[in-house]
N, C-alpha and C positions, 0 to 999 in steps of 0.2 A: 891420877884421875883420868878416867879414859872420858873419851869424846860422846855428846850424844849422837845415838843412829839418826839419819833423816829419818826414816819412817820406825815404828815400831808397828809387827803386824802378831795379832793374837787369835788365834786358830779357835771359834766355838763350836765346831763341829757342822752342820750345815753354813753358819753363817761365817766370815772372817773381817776382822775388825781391821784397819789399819789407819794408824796415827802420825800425819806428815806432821815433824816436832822442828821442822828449822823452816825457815824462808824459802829455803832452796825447793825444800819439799813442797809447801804449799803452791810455790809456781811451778813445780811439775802439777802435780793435780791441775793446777789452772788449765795449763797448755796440754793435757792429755789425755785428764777425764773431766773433758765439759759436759757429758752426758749425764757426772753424778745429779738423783733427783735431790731434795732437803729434807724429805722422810728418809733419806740414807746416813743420814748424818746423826751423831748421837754425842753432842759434845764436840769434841775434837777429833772423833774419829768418823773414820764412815762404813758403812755396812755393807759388803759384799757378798754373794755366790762363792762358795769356794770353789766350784770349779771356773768361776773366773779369776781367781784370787794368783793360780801361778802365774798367770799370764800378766797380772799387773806385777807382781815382784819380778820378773822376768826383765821387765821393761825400765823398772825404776833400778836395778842394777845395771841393766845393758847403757841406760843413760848416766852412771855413774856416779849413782847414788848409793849409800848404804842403808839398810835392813837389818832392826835387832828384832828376832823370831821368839 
């Protein structure tokens, strides 16, 4: 049984979704993206630019979290 990712992130072409799935993850968003607005949010995930999209998986691995792509 493999572990679940913190985040799972799903590439729609202009837009990328990404879904913090543990606690861990949610307080990284807390402490990193305060700026998210609530029109971003769609469920459990939240809606991104993908060109700002590597720069948040950049940051949620340099913090030492993991990413299922």
């Amino acid at each position: 049984m493999s572990a679940v990712a913190d985040f799972s992130v799903q590439n729609h072409g202009t837009i990328v979704m990404v879904a913090p799935n543990t606690t861990a993850a949610r307080d990284w968003v807390d402490e990193n993206l305060s700026n998210l607005q609530g029109w971003q949010w769609l469920g459990a995930s939240f809606a991104v630019d993908r060109r700002l999209a590597s720069d948040i998986v950049s940051g949620i691995l340099a913090d030492g979290l993991t990413v299922d792509e």
